[in-house]
C-alpha positions as CSV (number, residue, x, y, z in Angstrom):
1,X,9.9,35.3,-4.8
2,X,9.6,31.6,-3.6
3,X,10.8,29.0,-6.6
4,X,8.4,26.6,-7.8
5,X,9.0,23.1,-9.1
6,X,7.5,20.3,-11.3
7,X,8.8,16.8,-10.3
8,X,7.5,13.8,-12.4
9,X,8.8,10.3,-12.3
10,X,10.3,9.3,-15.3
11,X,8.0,6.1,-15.8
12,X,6.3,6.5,-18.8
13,X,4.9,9.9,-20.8
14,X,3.1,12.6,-19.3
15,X,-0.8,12.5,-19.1
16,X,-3.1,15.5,-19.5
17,X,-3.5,15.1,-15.6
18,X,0.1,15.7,-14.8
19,X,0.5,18.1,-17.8
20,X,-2.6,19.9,-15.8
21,X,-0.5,19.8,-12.5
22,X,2.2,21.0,-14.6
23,X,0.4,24.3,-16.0
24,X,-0.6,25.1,-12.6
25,X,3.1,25.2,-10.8
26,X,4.3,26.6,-13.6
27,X,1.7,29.4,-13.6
28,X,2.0,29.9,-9.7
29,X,5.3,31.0,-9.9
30,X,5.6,33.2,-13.4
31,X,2.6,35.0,-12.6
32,X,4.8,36.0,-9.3
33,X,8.1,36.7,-11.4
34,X,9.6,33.5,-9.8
35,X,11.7,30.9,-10.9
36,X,11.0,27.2,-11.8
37,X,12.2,23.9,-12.1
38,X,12.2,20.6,-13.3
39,X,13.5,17.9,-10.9
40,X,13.0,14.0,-12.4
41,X,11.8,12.1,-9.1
42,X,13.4,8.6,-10.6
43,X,14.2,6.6,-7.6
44,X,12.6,4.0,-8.8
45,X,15.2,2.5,-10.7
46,X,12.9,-0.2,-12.0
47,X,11.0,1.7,-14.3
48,X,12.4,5.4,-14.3
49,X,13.9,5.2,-17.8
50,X,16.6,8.1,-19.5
51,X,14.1,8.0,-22.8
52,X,10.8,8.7,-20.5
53,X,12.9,11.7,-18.8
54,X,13.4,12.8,-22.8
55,X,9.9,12.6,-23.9
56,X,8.6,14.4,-20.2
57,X,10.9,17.1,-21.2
58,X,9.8,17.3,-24.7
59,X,5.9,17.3,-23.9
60,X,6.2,20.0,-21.5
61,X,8.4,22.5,-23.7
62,X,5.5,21.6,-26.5
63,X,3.1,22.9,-24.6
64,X,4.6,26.4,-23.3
65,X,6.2,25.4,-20.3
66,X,10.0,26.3,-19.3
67,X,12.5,26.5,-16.7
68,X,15.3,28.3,-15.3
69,X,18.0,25.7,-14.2
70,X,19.0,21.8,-16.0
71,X,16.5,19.6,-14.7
72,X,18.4,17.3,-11.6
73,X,18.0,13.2,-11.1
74,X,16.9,12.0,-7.8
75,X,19.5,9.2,-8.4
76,X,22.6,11.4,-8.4
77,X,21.6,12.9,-5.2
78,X,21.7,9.8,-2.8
79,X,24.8,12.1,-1.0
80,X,22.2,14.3,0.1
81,X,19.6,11.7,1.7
82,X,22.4,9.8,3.7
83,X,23.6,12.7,5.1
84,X,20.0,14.0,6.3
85,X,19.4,10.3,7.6
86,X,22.8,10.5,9.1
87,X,21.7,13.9,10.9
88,X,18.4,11.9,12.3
89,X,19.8,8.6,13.4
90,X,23.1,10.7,15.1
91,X,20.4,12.4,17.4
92,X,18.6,9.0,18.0
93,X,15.2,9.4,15.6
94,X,15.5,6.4,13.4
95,X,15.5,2.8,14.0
96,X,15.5,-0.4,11.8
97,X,12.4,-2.0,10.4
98,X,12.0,-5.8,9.2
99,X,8.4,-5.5,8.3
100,X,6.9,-6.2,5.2
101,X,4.0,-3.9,3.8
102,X,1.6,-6.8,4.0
103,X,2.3,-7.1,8.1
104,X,2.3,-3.7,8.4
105,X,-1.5,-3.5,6.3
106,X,-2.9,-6.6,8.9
107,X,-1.3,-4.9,11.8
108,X,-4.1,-3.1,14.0
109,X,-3.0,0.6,13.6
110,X,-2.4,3.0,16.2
111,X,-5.3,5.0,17.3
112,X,-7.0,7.0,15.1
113,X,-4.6,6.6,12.8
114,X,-6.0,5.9,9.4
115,X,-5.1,2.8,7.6
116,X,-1.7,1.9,6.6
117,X,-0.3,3.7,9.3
118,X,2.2,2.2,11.3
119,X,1.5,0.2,14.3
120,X,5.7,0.8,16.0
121,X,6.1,-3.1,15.7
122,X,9.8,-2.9,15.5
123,X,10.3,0.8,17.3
124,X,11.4,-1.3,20.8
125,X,12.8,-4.1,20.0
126,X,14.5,-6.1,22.7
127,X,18.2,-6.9,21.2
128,X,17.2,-10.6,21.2
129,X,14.8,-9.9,18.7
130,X,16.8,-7.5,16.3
131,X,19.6,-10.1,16.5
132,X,17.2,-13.2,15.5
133,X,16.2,-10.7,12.8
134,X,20.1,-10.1,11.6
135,X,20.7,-13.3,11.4
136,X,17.8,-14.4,9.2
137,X,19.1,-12.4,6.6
138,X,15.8,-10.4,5.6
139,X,16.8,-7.0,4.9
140,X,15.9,-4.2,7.5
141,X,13.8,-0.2,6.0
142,X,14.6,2.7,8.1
143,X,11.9,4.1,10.1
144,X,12.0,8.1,11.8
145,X,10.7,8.1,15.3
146,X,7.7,10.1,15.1
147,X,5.4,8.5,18.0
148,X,2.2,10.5,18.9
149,X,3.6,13.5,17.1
150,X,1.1,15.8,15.2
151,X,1.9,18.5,12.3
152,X,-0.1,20.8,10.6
153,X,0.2,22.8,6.9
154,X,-2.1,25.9,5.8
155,X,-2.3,24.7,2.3
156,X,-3.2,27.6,-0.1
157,X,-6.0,25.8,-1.5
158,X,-7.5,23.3,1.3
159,X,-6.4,25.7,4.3
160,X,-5.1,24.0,7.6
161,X,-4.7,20.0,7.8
162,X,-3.4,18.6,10.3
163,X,-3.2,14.7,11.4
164,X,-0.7,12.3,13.6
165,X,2.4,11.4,12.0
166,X,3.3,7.7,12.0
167,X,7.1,6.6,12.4
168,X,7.2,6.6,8.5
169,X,10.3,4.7,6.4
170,X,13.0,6.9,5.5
171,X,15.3,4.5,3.8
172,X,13.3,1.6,2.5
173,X,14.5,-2.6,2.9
174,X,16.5,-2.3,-0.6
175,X,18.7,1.1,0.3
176,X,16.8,2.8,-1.8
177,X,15.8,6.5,-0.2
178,X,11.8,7.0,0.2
179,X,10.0,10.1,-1.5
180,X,9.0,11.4,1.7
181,X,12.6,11.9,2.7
182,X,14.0,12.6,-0.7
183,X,11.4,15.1,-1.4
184,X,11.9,16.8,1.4
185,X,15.8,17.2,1.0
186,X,15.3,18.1,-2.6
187,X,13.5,21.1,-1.9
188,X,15.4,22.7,1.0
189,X,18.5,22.0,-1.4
190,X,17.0,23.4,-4.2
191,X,15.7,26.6,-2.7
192,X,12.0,25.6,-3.5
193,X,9.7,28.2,-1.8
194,X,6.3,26.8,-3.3
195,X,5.8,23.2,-3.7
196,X,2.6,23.0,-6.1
197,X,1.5,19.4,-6.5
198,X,-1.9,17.0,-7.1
199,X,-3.8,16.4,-3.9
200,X,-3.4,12.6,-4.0
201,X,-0.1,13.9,-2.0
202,X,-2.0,16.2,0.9
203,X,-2.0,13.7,3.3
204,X,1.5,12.7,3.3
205,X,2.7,16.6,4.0
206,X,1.9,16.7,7.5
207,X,5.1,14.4,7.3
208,X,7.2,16.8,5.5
209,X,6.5,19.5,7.2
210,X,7.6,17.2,10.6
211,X,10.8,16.1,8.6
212,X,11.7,19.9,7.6
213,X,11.0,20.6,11.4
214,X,13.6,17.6,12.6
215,X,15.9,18.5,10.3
216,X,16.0,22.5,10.9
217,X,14.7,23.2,7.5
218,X,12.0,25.9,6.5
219,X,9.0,24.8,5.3
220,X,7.9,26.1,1.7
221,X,4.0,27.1,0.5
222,X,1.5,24.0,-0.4
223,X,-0.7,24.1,-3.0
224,X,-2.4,20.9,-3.5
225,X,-4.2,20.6,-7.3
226,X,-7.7,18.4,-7.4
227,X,-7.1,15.2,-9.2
228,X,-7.8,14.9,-13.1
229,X,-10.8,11.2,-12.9
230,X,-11.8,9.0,-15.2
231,X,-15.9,8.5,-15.3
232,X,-15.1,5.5,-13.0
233,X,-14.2,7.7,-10.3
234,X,-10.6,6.6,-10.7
235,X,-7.4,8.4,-11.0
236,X,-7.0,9.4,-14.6
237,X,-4.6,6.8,-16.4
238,X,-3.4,5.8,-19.4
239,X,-5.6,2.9,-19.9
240,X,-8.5,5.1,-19.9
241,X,-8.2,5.8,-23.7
242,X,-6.5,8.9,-25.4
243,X,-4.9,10.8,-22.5
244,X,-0.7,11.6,-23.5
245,X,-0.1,14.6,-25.3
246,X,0.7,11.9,-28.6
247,X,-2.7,10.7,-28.2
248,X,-4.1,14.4,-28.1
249,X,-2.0,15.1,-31.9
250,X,-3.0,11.7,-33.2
251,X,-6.8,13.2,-32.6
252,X,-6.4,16.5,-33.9
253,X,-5.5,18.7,-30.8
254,X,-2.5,20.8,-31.4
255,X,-0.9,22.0,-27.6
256,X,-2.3,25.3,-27.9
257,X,-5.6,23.3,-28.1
258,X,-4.7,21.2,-25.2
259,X,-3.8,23.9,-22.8
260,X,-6.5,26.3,-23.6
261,X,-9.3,22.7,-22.4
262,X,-6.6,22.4,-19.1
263,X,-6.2,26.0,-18.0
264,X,-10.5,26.2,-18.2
265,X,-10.9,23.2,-15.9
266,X,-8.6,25.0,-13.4
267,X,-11.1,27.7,-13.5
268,X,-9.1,29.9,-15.8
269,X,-11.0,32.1,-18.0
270,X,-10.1,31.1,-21.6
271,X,-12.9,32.3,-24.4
272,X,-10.2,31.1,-26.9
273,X,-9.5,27.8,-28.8
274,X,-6.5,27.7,-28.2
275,X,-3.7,29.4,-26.1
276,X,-0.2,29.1,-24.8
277,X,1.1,29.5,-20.8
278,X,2.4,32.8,-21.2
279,X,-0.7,34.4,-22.8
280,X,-2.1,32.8,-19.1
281,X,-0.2,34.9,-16.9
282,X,-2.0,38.0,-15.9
283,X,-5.6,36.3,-16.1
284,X,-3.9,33.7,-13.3
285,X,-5.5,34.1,-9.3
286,X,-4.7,30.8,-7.1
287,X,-8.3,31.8,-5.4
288,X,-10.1,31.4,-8.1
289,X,-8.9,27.6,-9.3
290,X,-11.3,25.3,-8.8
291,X,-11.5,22.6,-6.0
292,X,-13.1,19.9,-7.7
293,X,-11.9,17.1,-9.6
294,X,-11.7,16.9,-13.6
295,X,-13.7,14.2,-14.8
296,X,-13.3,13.3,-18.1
297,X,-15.8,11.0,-19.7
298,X,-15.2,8.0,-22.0
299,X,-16.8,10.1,-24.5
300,X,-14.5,13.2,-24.2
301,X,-10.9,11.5,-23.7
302,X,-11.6,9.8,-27.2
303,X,-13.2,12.6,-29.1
304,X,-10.9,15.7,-30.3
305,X,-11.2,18.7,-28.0
């Protein structure tokens, strides 16, 4: 049975769009008898906080969620993501990188590549150039060597996508490791089998799976969750009124309450009030959730459930 995973970053509490994401990793793998963990995706170091890693926890064991294993730190695994980089620049797939985000943004991209991608700026440089850039000072990412290379997923809920993968940064200008490296280490480590996430992340898997390839490492089951949006048409966030798990109690909805409104926008059937994860279990079919996006109106994020 393939593990499953929920990985927030510790920067601030939980909203009922992650909790949603949440419910549904958790459900894909105990409705298949398969473990679960939590991992705490706190790289950022900035504003990934011990006390937000305490409250995530808390939320999601108030609303019926649990897992096998202590939840692991992204920072105390840097051991892992040098070793993998190590592997990739020993057979010659990295190279140094002294552009900002801003250059790379104005920078024509290569074609079709969609915007953002990168354009290889720094993928030849002559040793002149890398020397003038050494000696300025300004601190060089770490790129992978991916030119004109294509990968493709099956994902269990959008079936196959496939796009070009850009000589993405492994190792970004500050030594801190990138999610699309870290991620990707974390779950070959962790024996994660069935990566169940939001789709805002669909289009950055073509990259893991061509990382996992590099890197002789198998390549787990996507599932990629619609988005919960605001009525703007935005990603649902915490400045769009009553949306933390707090906010929910402070209007009136206990969990129960909560999960019962979050497992019916998945497409769950739930004729109750109120109901907990486990109850959840055997009415659970991945081909019935829905595809579209949860959009909660003003109206609805502000009123009790």
């Amino acid at each position: 049975m393939p593990t499953g995973r929920f990985a927030p970053s510790p920067t601030g509490d939980l909203h009922v769009g992650n909790l949603r994401t949440a419910l549904a990793a958790w459900l894909f793998a105990r409705s298949t008898g398969s473990r679960f963990l939590l991992r705490f995706e706190d790289l950022d170091l900035a504003t990934s906080t011990r006390d937000n890693e305490v409250r995530q926890a808390r939320d999601l064991s108030l609303i019926g969620l649990d897992w096998d294993d202590p939840p692991v730190r992204q920072s105390e695994r840097s051991d892992l993501y040098e070793d993998a980089i190590a592997d990739l620049s020993n057979a010659g797939l990295t190279y140094r990188c002294w552009c900002s985000r801003r250059e790379v943004r104005d920078a024509a991209v290569a074609p079709h590549g969609p915007p953002g991608t990168y354009p290889g700026t720094c993928r030849d440089l002559a040793a002149k150039k890398v020397s003038e850039h050494q000696e300025s000072g300004r601190p060089a990412a770490l790129r992978i060597r991916c030119s004109s290379t294509t990968a493709s997923v099956v994902d269990r809920l959008h079936g196959n996508v496939s796009s070009s993968v850009d000589d993405f940064v492994l190792r970004r200008n500050d030594g801190t490791p990138a999610y699309n490296l870290a991620v990707v280490v974390d779950d070959a480590d962790q024996g994660v089998g069935e990566v169940v996430r939001a789709d805002d992340l669909l289009d950055s898997t073509p990259r893991h799976i061509h990382l996992q390839s590099v890197l002789d490492l198998s390549s787990p089951s996507y599932a990629h969750v619609p988005l919960v949006l605001a009525d703007d048409g935005k990603r649902l966030a915490k400045r769009h009124g009553s949306v933390t798990l707090h906010d929910r109690s402070a209007l009136g909805d206990d969990p129960e309450r909560v999960i019962a409104v979050l497992a019916a926008s998945l497409g769950i059937d739930v004729p109750e009030l109120r109901v907990r994860p486990s109850d959840l279990i055997t009415r659970f079919d991945p081909a019935e959730l829905s595809l579209d996006p949860w959009v909660l109106s003003t109206d609805t994020i502000d009123t009790p459930w």
